[in-house]
N, C-alpha and C positions, 0 to 999 in steps of 0.2 A: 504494500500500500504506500500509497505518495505519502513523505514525511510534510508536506507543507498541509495537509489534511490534521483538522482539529478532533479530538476524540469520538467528537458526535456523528463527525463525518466519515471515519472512518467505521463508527459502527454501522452506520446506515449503509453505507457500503460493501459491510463484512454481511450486513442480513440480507442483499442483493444475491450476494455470491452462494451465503450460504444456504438461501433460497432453492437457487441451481444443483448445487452439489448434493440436496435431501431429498430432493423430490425423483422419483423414479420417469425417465422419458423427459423431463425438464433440458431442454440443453443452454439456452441461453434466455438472459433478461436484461432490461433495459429499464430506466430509468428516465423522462423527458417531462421540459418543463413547460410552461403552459403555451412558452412562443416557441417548442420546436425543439430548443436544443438538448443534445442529450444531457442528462445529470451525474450519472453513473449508469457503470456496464457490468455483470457477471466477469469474473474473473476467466480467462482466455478465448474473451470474443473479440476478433481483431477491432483496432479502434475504428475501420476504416467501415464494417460490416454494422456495429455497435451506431453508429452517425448516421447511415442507410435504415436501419430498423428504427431508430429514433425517427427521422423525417416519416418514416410510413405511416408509425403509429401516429403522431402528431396527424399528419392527414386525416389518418381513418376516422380520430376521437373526434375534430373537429367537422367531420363529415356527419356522423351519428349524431354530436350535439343538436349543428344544424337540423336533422330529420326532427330528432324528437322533438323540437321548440313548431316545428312548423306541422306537424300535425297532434300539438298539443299530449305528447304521449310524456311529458315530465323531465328529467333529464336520462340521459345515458349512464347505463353504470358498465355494462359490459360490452364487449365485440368478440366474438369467436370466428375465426377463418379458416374452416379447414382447409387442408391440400392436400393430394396425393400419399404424399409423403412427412405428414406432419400440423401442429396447426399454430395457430397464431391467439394468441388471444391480448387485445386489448383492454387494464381496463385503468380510469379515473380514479387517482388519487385523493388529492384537494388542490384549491386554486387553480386546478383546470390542467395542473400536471396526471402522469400519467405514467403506469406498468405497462409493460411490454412482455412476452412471453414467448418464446419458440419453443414446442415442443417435439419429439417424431410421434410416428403413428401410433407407437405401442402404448403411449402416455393415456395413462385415465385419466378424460376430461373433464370427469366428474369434480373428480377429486384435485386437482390441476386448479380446477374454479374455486371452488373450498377455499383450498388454502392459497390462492392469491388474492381473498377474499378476507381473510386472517389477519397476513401479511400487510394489506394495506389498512385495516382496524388499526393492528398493532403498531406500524411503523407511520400510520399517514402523520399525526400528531408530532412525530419529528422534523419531518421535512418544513421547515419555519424557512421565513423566507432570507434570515441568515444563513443558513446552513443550503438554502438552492443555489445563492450566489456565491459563497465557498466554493460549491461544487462545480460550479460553471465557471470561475475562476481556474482550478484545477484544470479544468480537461480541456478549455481554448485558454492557455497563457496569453 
């Protein structure tokens, strides 16, 4: 972990990673903040792959938001996308930030949802808007 990273932000980082590395079929996760950029990434997702899935999810959440406000359905909490080969699930934080998920196909969705669901209970309350500019400080110097 980057030593210019304050405690908080390392932990919030370490329950990113250690997100990935618990969950069976979990391979990578992202972190992004309400205009886009990524926050933090799971531990060995290239940085370059990590900024691509951060722009998608940013899209996607900002896409859903849109739908739900215009036909009155409330806000968005979740996005599932499956693929051939694995799925994607989006979902909102707070302040309009956002988890990111790639999982493969073997991954239960179920459960996958659950506990990113936990995940952001437990950890959304840290992410303060000190601790996103930290973090966005870190990963564009």
């Amino acid at each position: 972990m980057d030593n210019r990273l304050s405690e908080s932000a390392e932990n919030f980082t370490w329950l990113i990673s250690n997100f990935v590395s618990e969950m069976p079929g979990v391979e990578h996760a992202v972190v992004v903040s309400s205009d886009g950029l990524l926050l933090t990434a799971s531990e060995q997702f290239p940085e370059e792959h990590a900024e691509q899935l951060a722009a998608i999810a940013s899209g996607m959440q900002s896409l859903s938001d849109g739908t739900a406000r215009l036909f009155s359905k409330g806000t968005s909490e979740q996005l599932i996308l499956r693929m051939e080969h694995g799925h994607l699930f989006v979902m909102s934080i707070s302040d309009g930030s956002t988890l990111a998920v790639l999982t493969s196909s073997s991954a239960d969705m179920k459960i996958v949802a659950y506990k990113m669901a936990l995940l952001v209970e437990s950890a959304g309350h840290v992410l303060t808007p000190q601790l996103r500019s930290q973090l966005r400080e870190v990963i564009t110097p």
